[in-house]
N, CA, C and O of each residue as an XYZ file, in Angstrom:
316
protein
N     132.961     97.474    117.826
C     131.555     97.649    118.179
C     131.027     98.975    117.643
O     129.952     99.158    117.072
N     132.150    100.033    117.982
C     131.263    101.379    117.147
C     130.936    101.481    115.658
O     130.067    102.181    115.138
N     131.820    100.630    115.060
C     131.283    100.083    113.763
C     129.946     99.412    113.423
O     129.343     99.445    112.350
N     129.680     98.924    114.329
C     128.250     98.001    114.090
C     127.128     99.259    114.409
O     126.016     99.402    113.901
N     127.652     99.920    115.191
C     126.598    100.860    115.734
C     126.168    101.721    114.665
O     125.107    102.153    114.213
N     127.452    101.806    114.425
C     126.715    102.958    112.784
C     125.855    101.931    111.720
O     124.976    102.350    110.967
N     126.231    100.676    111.799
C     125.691    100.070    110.459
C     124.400     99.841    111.180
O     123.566     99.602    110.306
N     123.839     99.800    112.364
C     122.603     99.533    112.749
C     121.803    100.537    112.338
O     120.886    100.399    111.527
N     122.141    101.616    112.906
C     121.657    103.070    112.411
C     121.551    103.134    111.125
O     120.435    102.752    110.774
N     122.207    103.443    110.275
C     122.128    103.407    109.058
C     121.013    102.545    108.581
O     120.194    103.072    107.827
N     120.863    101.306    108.909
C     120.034    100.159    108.715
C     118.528    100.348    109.024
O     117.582    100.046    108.297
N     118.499    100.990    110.429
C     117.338    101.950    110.764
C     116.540    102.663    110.009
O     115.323    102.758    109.849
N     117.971    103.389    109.357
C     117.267    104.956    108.760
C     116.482    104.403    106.939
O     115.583    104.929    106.282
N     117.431    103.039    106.634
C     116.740    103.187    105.802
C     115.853    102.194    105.632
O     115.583    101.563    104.610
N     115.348    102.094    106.910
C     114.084    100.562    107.040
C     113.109    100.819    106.525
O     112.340     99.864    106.635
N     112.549    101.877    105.822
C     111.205    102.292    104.732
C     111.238    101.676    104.122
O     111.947    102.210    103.269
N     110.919    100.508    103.676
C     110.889    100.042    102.361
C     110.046    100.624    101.012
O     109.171    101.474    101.178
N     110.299    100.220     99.962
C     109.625    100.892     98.942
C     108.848    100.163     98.092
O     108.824     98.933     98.106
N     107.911    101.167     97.007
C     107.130    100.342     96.283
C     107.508     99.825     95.208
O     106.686     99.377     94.409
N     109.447     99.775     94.886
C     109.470     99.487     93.905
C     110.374     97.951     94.427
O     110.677     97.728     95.599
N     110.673     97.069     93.314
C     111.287     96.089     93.722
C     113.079     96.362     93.865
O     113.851     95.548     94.371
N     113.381     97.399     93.417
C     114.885     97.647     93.566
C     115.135     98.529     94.857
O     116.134     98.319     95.546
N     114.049     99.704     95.240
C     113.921    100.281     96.311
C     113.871     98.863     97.640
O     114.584     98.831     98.644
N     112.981     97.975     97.302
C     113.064     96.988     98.776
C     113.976     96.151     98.376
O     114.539     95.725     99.384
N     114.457     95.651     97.352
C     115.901     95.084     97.616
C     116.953     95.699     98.103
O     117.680     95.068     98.870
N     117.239     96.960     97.791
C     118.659     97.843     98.452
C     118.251     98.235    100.268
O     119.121     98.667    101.024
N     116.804     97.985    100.720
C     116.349     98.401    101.885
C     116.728     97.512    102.794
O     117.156     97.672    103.937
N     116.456     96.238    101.956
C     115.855     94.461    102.921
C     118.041     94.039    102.869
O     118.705     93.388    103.675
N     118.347     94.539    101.983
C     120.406     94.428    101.914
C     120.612     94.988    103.017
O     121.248     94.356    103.861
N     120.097     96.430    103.341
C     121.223     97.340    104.378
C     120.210     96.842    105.560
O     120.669     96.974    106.695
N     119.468     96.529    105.501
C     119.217     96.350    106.881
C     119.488     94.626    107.007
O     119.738     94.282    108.162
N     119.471     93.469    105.953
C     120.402     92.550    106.813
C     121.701     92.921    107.072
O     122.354     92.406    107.980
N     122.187     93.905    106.232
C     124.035     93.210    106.372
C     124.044     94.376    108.189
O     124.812     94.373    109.151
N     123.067     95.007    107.936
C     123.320     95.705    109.630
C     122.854     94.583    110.589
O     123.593     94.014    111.392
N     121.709     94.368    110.430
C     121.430     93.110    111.642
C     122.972     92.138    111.791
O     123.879     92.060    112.620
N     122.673     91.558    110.610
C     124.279     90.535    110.634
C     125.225     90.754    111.021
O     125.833     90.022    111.802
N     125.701     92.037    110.500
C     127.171     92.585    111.567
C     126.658     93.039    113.008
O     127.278     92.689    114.013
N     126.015     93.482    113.050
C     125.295     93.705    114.603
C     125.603     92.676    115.399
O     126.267     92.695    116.435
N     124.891     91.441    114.661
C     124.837     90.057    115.752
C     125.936     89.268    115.864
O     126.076     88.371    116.696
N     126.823     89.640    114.920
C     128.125     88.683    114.260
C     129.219     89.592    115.804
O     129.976     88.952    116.534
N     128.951     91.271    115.932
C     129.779     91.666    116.946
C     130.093     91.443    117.842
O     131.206     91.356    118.361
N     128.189     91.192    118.468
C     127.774     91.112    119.448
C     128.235     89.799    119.726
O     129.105     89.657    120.586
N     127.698     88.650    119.016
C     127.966     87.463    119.597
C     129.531     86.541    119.551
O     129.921     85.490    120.059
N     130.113     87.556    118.675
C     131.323     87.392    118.262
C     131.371     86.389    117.350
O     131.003     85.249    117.632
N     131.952     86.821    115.863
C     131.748     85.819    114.753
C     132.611     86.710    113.744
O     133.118     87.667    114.329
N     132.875     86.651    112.533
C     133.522     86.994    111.478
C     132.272     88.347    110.812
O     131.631     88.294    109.762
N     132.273     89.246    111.664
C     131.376     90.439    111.354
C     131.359     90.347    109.895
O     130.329     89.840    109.451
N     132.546     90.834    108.730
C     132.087     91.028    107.424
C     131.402     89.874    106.821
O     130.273     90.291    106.562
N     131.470     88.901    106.536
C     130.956     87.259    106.370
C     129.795     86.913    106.851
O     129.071     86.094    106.285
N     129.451     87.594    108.119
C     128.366     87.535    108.761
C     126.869     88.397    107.561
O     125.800     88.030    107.074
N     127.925     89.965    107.587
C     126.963     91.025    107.284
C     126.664     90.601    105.697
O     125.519     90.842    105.315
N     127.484     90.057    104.835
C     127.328     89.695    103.468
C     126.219     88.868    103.678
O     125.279     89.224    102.967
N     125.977     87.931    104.360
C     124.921     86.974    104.186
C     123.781     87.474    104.590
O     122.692     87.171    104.101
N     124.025     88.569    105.852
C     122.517     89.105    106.154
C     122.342     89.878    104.908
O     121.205     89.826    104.438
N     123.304     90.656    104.200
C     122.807     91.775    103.012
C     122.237     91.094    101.826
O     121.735     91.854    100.998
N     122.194     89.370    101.471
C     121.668     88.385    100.667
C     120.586     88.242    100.921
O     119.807     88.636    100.053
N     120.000     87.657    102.132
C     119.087     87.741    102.694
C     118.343     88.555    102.856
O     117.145     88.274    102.885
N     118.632     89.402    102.963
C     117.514     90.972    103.361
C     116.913     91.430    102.014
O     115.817     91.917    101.735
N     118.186     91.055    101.141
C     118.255     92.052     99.471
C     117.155     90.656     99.025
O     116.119     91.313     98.911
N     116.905     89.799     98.840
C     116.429     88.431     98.321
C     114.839     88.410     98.864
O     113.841     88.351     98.146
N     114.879     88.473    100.341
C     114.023     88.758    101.190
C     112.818     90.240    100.462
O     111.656     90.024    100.120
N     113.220     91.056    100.418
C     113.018     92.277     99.759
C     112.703     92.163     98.440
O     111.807     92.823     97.914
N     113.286     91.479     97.951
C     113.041     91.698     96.130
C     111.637     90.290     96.005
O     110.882     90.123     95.046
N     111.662     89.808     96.774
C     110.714     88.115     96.710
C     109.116     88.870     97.422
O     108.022     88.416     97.087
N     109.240     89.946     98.329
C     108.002     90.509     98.540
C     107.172     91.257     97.818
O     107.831     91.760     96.907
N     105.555     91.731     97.743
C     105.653     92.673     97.222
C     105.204     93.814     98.064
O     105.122     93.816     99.292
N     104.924     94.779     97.250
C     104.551     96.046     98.111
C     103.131     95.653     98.938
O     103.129     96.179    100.051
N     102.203     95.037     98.721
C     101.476     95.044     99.343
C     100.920     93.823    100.716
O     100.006     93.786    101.540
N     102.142     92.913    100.311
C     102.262     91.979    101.593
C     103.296     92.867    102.885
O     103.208     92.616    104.087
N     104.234     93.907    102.286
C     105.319     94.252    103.307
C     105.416     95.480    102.752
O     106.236     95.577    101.840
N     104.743     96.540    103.081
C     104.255     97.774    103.125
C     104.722     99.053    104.101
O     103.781     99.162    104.888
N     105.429     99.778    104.336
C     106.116    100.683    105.413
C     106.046    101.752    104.614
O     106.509    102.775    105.120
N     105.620    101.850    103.537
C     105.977    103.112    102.868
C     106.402    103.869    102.032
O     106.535    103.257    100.972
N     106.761    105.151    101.934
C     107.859    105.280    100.628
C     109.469    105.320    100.985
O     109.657    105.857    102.077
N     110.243    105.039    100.565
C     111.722    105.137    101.392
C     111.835    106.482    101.491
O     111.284    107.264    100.716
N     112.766    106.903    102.732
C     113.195    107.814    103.380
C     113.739    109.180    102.001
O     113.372    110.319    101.710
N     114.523    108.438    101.622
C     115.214    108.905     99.989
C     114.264    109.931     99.384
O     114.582    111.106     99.200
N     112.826    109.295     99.026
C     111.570    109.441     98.633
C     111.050    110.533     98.764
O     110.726    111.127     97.736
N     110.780    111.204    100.186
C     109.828    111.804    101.198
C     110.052    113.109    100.969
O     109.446    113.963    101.617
C-alpha cells in the first residue's frame, strides 16, 4: 500500500497537464498508471497490470485531447 501512496502523489503532482501533446501524454500516463495501481491495491488485483493499462489509457487519453478542450495549465516541470 505505501507503494501506491507514493504513485498517487506523484500522479497528483504531475496532474498539470500541458499545451503540448507529449507534455499531456506523459501527464494523462502517470496519472493513470497511479489511479490504476491505486485501485488495483485497494481493491486488490495484480497492481503492476493494473497500473500499465491505466498508464495506456491516461497516455492515449492525453495525447487524443487538445489543449483547449482539457486545459489545467502549464505542467508543474514548466512553472
Amino acid at each position: 500500500m505505501h507503494r501506491s501512496l507514493i504513485l498517487l502523489i506523484l500522479a497528483a503532482t504531475l496532474s498539470a497537464c500541458g499545451t503540448s501533446v507529449g507534455d499531456r501524454g506523459l501527464s494523462g500516463a502517470a496519472i493513470g498508471a497511479g489511479a490504476g495501481a491505486v485501485g488495483a491495491a485497494i481493491l486488490g488485483g495484480p497492481v503492476a497490470a493494473v497500473a500499465l493499462i491505466g498508464a495506456a489509457a491516461g497516455g492515449l487519453t492525453g495525447v487524443a485531447t487538445s489543449p483547449s478542450a482539457v486545459d489545467l495549465g502549464k505542467p508543474i516541470w514548466q512553472r
